[in-house]
Biotite code that builds the C-alpha atoms (Angstrom):
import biotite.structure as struc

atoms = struc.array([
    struc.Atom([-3.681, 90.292, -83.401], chain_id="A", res_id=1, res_name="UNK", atom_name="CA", element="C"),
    struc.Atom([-2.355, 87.237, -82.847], chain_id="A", res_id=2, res_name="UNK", atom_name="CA", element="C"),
    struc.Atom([-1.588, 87.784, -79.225], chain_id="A", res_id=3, res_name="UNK", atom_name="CA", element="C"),
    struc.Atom([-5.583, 88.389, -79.032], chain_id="A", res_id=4, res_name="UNK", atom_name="CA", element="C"),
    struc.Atom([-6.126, 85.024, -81.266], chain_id="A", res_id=5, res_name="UNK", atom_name="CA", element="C"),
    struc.Atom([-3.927, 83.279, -78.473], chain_id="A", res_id=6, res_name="UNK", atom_name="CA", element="C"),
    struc.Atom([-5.983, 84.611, -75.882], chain_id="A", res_id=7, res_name="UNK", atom_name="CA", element="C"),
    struc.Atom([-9.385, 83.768, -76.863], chain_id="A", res_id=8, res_name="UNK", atom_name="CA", element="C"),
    struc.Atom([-7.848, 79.711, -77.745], chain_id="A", res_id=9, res_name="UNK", atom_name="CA", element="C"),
    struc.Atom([-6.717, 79.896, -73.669], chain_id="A", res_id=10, res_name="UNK", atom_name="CA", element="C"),
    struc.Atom([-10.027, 81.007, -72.819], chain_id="A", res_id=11, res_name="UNK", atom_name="CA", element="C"),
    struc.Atom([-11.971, 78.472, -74.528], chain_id="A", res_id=12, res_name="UNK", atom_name="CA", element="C"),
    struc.Atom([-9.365, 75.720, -73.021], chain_id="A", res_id=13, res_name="UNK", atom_name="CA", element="C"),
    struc.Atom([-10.146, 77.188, -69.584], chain_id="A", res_id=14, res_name="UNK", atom_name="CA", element="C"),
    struc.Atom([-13.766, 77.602, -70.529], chain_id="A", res_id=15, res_name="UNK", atom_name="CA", element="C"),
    struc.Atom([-14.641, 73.402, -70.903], chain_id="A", res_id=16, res_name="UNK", atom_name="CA", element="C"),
    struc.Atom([-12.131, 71.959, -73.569], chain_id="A", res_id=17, res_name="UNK", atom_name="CA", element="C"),
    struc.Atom([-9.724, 72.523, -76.049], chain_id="A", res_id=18, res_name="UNK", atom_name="CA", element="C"),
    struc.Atom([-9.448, 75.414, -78.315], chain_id="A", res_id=19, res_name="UNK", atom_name="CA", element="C"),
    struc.Atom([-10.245, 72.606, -81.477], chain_id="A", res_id=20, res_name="UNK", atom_name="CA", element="C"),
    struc.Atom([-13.624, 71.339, -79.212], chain_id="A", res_id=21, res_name="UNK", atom_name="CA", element="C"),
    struc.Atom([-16.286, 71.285, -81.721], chain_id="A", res_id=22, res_name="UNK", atom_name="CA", element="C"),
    struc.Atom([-19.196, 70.786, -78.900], chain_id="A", res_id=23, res_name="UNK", atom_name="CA", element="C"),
    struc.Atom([-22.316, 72.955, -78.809], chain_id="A", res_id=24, res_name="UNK", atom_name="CA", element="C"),
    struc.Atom([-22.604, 73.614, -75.863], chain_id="A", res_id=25, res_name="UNK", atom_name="CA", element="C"),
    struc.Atom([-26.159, 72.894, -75.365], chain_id="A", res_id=26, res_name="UNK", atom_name="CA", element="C"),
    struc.Atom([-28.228, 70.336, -73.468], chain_id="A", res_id=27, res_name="UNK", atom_name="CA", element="C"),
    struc.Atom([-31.763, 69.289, -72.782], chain_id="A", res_id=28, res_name="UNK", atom_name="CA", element="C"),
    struc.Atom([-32.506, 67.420, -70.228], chain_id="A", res_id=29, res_name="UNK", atom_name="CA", element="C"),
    struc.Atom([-35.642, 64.821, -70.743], chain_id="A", res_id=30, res_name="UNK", atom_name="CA", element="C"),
    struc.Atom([-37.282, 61.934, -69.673], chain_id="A", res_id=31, res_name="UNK", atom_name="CA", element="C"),
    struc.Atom([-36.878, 58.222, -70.034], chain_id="A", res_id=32, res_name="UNK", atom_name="CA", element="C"),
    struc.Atom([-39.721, 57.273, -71.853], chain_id="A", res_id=33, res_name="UNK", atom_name="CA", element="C"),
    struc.Atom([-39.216, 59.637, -74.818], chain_id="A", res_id=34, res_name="UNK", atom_name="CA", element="C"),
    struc.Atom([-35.802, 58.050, -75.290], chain_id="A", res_id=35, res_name="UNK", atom_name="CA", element="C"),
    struc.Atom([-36.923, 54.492, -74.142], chain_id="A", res_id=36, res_name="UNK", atom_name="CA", element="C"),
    struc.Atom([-40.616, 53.584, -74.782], chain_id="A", res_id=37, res_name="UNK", atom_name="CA", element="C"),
    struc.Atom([-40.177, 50.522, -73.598], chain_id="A", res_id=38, res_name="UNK", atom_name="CA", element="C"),
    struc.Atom([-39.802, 51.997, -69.958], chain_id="A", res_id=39, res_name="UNK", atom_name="CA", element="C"),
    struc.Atom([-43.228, 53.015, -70.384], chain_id="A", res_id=40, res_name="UNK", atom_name="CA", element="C"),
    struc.Atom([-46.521, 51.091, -68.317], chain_id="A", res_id=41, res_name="UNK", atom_name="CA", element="C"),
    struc.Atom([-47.911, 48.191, -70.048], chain_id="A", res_id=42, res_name="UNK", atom_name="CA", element="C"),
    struc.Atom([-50.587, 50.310, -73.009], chain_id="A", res_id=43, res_name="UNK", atom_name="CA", element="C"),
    struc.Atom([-48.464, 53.326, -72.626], chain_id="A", res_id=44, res_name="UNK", atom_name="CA", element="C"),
    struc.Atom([-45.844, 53.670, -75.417], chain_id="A", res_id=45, res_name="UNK", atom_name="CA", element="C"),
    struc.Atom([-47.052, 55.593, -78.158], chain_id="A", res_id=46, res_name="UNK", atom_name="CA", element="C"),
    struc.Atom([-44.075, 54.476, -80.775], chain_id="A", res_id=47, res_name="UNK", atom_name="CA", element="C"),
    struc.Atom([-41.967, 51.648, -80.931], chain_id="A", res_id=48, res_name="UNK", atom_name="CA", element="C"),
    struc.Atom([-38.816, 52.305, -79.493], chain_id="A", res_id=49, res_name="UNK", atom_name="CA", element="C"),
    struc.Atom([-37.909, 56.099, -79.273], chain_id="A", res_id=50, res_name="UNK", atom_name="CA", element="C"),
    struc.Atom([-39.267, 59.359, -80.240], chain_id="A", res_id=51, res_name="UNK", atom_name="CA", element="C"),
    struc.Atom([-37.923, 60.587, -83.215], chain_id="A", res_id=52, res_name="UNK", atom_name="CA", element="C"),
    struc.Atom([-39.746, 63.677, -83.374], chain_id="A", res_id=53, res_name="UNK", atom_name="CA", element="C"),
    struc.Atom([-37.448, 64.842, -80.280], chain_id="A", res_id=54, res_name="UNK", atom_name="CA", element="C"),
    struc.Atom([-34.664, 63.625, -81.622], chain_id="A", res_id=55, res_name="UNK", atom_name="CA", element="C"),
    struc.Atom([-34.630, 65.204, -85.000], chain_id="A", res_id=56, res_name="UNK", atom_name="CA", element="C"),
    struc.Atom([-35.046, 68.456, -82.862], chain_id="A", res_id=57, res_name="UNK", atom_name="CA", element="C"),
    struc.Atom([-32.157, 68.189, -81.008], chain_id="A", res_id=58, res_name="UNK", atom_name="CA", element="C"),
    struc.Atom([-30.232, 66.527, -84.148], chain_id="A", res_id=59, res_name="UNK", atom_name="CA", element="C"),
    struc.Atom([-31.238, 69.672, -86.448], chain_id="A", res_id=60, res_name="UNK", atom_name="CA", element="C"),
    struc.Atom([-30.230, 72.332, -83.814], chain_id="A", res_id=61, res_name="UNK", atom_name="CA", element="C"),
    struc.Atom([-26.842, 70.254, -82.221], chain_id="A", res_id=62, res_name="UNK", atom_name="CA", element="C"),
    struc.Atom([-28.299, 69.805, -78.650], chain_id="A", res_id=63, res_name="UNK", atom_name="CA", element="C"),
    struc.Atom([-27.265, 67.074, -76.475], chain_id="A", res_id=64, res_name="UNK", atom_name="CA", element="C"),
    struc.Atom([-29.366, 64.825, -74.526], chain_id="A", res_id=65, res_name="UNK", atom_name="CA", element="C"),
    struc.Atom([-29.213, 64.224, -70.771], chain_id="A", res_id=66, res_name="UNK", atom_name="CA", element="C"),
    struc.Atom([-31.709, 61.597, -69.678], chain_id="A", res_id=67, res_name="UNK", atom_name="CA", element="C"),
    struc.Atom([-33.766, 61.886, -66.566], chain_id="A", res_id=68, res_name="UNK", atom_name="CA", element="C"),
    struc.Atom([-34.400, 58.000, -64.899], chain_id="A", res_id=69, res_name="UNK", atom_name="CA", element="C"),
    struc.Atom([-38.446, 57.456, -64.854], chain_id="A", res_id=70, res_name="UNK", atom_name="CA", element="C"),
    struc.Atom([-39.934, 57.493, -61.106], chain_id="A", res_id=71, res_name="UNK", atom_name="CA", element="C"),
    struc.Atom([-42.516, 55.521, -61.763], chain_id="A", res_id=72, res_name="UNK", atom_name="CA", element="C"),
    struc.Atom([-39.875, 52.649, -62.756], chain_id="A", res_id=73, res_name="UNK", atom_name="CA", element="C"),
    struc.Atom([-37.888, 53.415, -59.993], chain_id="A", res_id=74, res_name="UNK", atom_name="CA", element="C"),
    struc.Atom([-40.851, 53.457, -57.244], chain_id="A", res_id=75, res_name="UNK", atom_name="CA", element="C"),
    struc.Atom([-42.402, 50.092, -58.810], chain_id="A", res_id=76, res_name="UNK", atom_name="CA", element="C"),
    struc.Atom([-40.325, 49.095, -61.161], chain_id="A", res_id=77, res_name="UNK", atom_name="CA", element="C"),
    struc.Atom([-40.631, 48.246, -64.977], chain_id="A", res_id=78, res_name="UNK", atom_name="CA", element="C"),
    struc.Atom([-43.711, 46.436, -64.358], chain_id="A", res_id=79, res_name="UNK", atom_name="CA", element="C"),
    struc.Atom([-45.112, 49.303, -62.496], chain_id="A", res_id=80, res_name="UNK", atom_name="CA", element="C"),
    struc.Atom([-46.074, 46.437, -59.444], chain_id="A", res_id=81, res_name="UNK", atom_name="CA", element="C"),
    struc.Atom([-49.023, 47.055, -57.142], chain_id="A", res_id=82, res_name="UNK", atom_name="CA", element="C"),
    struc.Atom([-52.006, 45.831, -55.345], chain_id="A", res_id=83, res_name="UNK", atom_name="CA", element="C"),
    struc.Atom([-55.113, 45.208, -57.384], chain_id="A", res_id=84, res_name="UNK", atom_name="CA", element="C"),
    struc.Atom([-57.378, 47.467, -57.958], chain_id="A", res_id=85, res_name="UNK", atom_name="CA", element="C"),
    struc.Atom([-54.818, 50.465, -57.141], chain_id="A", res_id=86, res_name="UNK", atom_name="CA", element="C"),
    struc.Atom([-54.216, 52.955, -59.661], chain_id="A", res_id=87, res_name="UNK", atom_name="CA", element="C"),
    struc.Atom([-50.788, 54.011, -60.868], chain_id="A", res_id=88, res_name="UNK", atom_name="CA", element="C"),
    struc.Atom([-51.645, 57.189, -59.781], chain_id="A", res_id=89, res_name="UNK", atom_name="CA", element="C"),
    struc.Atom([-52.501, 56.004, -56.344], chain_id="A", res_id=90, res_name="UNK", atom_name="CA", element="C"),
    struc.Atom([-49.810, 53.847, -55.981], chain_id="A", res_id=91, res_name="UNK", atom_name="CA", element="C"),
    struc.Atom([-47.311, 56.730, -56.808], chain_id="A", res_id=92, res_name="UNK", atom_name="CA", element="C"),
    struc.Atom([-49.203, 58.954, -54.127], chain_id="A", res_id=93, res_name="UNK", atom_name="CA", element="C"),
    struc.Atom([-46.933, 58.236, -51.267], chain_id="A", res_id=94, res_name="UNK", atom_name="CA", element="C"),
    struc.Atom([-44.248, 59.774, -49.394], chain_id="A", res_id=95, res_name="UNK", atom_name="CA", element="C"),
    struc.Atom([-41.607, 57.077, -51.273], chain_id="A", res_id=96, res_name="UNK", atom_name="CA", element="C"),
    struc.Atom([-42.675, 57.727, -53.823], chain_id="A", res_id=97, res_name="UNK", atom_name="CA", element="C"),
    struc.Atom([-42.476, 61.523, -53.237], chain_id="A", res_id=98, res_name="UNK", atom_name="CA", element="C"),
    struc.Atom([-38.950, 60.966, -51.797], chain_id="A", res_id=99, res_name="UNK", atom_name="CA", element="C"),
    struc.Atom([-37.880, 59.053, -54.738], chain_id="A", res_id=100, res_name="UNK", atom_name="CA", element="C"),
    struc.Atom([-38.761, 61.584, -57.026], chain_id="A", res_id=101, res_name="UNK", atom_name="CA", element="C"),
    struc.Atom([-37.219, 64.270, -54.846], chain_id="A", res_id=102, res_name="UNK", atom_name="CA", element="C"),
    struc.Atom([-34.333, 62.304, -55.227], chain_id="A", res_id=103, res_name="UNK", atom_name="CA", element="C"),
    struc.Atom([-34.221, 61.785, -58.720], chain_id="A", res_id=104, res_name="UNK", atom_name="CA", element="C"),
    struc.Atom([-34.599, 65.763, -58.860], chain_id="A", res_id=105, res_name="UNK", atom_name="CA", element="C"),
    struc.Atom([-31.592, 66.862, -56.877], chain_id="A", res_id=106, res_name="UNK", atom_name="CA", element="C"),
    struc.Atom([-29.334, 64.259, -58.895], chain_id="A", res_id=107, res_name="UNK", atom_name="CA", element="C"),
    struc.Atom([-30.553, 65.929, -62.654], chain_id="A", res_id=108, res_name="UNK", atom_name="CA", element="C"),
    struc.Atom([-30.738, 69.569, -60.878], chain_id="A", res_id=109, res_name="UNK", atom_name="CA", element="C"),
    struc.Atom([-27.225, 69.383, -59.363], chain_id="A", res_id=110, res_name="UNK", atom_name="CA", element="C"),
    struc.Atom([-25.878, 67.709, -63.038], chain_id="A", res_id=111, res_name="UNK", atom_name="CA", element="C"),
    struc.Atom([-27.863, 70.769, -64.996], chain_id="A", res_id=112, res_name="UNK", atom_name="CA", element="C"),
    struc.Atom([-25.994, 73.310, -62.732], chain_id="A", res_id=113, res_name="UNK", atom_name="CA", element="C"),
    struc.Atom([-22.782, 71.786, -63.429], chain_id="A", res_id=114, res_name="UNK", atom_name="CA", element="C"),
    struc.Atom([-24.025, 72.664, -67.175], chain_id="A", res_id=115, res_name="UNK", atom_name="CA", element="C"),
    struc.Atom([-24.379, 75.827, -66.829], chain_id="A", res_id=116, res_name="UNK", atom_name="CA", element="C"),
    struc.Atom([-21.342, 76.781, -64.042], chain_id="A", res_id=117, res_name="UNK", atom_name="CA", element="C"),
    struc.Atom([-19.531, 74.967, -67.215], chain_id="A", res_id=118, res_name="UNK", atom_name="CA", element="C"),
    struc.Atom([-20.861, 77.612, -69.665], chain_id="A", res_id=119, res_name="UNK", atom_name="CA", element="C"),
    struc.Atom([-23.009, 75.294, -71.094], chain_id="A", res_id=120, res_name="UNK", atom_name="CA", element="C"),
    struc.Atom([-26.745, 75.738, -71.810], chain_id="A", res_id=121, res_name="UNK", atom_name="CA", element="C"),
    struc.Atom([-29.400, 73.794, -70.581], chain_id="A", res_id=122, res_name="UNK", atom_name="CA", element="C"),
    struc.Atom([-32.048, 74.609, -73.148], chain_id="A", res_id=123, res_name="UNK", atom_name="CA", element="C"),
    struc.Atom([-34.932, 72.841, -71.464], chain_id="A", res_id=124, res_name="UNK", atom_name="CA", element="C"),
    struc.Atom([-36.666, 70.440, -69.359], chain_id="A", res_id=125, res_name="UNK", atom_name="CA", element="C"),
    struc.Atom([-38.567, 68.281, -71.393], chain_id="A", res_id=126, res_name="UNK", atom_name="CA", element="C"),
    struc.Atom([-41.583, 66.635, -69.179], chain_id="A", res_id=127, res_name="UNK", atom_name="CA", element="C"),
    struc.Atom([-44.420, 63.844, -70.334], chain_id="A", res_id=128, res_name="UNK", atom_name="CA", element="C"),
    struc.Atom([-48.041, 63.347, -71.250], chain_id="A", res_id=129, res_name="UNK", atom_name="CA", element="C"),
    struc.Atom([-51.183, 64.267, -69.372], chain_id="A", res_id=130, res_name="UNK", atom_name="CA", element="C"),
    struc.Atom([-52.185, 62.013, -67.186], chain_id="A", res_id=131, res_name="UNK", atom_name="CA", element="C"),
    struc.Atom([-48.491, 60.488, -65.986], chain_id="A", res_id=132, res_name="UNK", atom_name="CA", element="C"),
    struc.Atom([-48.330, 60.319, -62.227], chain_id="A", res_id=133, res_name="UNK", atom_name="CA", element="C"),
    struc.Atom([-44.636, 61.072, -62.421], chain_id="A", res_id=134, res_name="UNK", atom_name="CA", element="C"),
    struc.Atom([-43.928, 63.221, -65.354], chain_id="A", res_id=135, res_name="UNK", atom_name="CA", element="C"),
    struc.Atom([-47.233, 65.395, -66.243], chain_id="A", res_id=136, res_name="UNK", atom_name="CA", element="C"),
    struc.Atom([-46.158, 68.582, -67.518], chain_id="A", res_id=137, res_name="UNK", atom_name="CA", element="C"),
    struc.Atom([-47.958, 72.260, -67.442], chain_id="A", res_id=138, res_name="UNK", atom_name="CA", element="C"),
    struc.Atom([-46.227, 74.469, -69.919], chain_id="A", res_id=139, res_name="UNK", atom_name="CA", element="C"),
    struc.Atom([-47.458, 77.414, -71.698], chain_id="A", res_id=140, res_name="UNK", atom_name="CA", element="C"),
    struc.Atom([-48.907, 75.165, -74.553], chain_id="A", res_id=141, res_name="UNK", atom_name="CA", element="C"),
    struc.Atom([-50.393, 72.746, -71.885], chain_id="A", res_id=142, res_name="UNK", atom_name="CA", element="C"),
    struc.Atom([-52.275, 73.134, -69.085], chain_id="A", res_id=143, res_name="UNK", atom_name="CA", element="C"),
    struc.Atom([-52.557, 69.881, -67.141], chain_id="A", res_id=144, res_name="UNK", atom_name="CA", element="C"),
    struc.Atom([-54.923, 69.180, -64.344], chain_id="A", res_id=145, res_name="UNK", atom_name="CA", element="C"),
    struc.Atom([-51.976, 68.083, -61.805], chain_id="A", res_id=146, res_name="UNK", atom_name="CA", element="C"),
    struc.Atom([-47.960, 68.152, -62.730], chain_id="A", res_id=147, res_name="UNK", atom_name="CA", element="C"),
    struc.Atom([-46.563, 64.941, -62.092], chain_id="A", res_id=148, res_name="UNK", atom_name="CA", element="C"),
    struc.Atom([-44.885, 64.446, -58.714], chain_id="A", res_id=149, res_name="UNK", atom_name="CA", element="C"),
    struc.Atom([-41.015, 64.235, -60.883], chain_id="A", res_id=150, res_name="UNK", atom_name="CA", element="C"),
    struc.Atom([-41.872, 67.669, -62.460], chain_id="A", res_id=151, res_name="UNK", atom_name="CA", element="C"),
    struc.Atom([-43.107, 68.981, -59.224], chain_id="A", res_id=152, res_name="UNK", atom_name="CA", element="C"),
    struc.Atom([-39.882, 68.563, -57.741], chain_id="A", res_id=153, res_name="UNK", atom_name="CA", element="C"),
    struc.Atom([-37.855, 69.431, -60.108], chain_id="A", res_id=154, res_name="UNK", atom_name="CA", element="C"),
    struc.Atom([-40.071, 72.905, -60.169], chain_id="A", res_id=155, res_name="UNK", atom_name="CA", element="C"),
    struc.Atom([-38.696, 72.679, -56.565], chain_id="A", res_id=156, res_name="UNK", atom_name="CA", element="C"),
    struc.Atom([-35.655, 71.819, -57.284], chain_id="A", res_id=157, res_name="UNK", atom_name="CA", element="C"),
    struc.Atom([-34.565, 73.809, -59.975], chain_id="A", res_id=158, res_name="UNK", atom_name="CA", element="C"),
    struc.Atom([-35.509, 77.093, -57.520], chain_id="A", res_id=159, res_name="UNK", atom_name="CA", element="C"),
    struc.Atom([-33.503, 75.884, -54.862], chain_id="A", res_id=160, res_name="UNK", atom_name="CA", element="C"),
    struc.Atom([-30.402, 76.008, -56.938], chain_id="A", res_id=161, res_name="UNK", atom_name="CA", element="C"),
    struc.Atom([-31.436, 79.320, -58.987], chain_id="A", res_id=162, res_name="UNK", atom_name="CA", element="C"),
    struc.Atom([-31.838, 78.074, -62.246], chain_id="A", res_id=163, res_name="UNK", atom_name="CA", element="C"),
    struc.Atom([-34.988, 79.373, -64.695], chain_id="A", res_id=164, res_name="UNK", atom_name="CA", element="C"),
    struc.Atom([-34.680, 76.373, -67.170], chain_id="A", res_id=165, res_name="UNK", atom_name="CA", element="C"),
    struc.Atom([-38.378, 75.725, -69.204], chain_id="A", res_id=166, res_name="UNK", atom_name="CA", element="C"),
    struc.Atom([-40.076, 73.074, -68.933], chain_id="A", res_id=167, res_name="UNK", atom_name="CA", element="C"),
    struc.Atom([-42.235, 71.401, -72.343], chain_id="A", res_id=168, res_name="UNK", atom_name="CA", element="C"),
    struc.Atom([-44.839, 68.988, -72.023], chain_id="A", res_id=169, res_name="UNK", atom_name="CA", element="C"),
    struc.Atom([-44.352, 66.150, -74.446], chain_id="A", res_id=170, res_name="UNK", atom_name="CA", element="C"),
    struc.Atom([-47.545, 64.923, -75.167], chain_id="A", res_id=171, res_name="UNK", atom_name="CA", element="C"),
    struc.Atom([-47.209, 61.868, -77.441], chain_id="A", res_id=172, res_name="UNK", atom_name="CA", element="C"),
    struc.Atom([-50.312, 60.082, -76.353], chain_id="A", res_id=173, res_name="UNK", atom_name="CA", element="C"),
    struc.Atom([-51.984, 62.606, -79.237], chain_id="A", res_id=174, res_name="UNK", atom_name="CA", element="C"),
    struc.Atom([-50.504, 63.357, -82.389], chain_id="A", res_id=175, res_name="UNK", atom_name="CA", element="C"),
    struc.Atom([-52.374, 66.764, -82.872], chain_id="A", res_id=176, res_name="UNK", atom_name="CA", element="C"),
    struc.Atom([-50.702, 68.078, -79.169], chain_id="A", res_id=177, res_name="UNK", atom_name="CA", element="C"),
    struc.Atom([-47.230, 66.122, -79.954], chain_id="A", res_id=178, res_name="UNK", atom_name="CA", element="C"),
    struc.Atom([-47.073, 68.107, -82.904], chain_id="A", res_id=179, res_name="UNK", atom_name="CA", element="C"),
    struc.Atom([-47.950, 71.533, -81.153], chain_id="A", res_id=180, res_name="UNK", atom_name="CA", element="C"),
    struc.Atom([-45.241, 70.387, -78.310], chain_id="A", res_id=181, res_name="UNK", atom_name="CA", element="C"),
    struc.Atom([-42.643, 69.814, -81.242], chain_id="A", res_id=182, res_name="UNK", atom_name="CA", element="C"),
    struc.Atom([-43.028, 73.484, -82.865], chain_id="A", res_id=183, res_name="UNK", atom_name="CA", element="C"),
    struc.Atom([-42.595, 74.913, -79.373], chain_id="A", res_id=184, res_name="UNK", atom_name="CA", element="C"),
    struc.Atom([-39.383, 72.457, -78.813], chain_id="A", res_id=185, res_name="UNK", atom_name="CA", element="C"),
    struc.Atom([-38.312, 73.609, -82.213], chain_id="A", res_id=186, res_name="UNK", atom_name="CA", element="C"),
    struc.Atom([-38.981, 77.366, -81.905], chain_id="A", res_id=187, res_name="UNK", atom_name="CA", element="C"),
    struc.Atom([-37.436, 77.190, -78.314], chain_id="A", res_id=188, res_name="UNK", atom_name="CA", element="C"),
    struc.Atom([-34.222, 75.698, -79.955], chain_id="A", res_id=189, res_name="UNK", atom_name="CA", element="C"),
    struc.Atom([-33.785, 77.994, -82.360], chain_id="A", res_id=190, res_name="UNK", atom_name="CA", element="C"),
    struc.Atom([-34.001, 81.093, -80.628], chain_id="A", res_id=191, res_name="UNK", atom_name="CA", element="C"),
    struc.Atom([-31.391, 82.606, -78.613], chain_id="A", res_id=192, res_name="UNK", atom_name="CA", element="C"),
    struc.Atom([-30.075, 80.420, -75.659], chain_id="A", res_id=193, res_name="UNK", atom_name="CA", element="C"),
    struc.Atom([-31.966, 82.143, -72.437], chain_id="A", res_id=194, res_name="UNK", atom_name="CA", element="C"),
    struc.Atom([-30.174, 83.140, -69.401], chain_id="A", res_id=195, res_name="UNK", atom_name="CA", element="C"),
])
């Protein structure tokens, strides 16, 4: 037996840490703005600072957080700069912008894979609100006209490295569909760990 105990210790050392290593083992991967409102365009933020409702998610059911940088920010920075008269949907409609995104994709998609070669789970992709030229999300509970062009690629992405991770909508902008987004969050936590 305790040859066996041994063992097992080894193999958790070998596995990601030491055989004391308290982690969970479990990560979601989300956007800036539902840390950081204050990254959000000018009318935007829908709290004042952060979204607790996420947080006490991942708080209750011991998931950490891996932050994914917000394209629109990086494509025209925190003031979300452009011509008059030009939408932020327009202005994010170009191939930089595209590329940025792409970008921003490989960097989370490569770090999610490290997750998971780790033993680690990646227990979603959380995405944004409706109408976000970067980070609108479909998901089962929300059907969106267009994905954003971030969620788009990291659709892309995520296929290209053989990963099936979900990806929630957040929808804050309406308290009746952030609350329907939350249960699913929730219910996804607490389920078994996919794949």
């Amino acid at each position: 037996m305790a040859i066996i105990s041994l063992i097992k210790k080894c193999a958790r050392g070998f596995a990601g840490g030491r055989p004391d290593d308290v982690r969970s083992r479990r990560v979601v991967a989300l956007i800036e703005c539902v840390l950081n409102q204050n990254a959000r365009d000018c009318g935007a933020a829908c709290s004042p600072a952060i979204n607790a409702k996420v947080l006490e998610v991942c708080l209750r059911h011991s998931i950490g957080i891996i932050q994914i940088p917000c394209p629109e920010q990086a494509v025209l920075g925190l003031g979300r700069v452009r011509p008059d008269g030009v939408s932020l949907r327009d202005a994010m409609s170009t191939p930089a912008a595209r590329a940025c995104c792409n970008a921003i994709a490989e960097s989370i998609v490569s770090r999610l894979k490290q997750y998971e070669q780790a033993g680690q789970t990646v227990v979603a992709i959380l995405g944004g609100n409706p109408l976000s030229p970067g980070c609108a999300t479909q998901s089962a509970s929300c059907v969106v006209d267009a994905e954003g062009l971030l969620i788009v690629a990291l659709r892309a992405s995520l296929a290209s490295y053989g990963l099936e991770i979900p990806i929630l909508a957040i929808r804050d902008s309406d308290w009746r569909l952030h609350a329907q987004d939350i249960n699913s969050f929730d219910r996804l936590c607490a389920g078994p760990p996919h794949p």
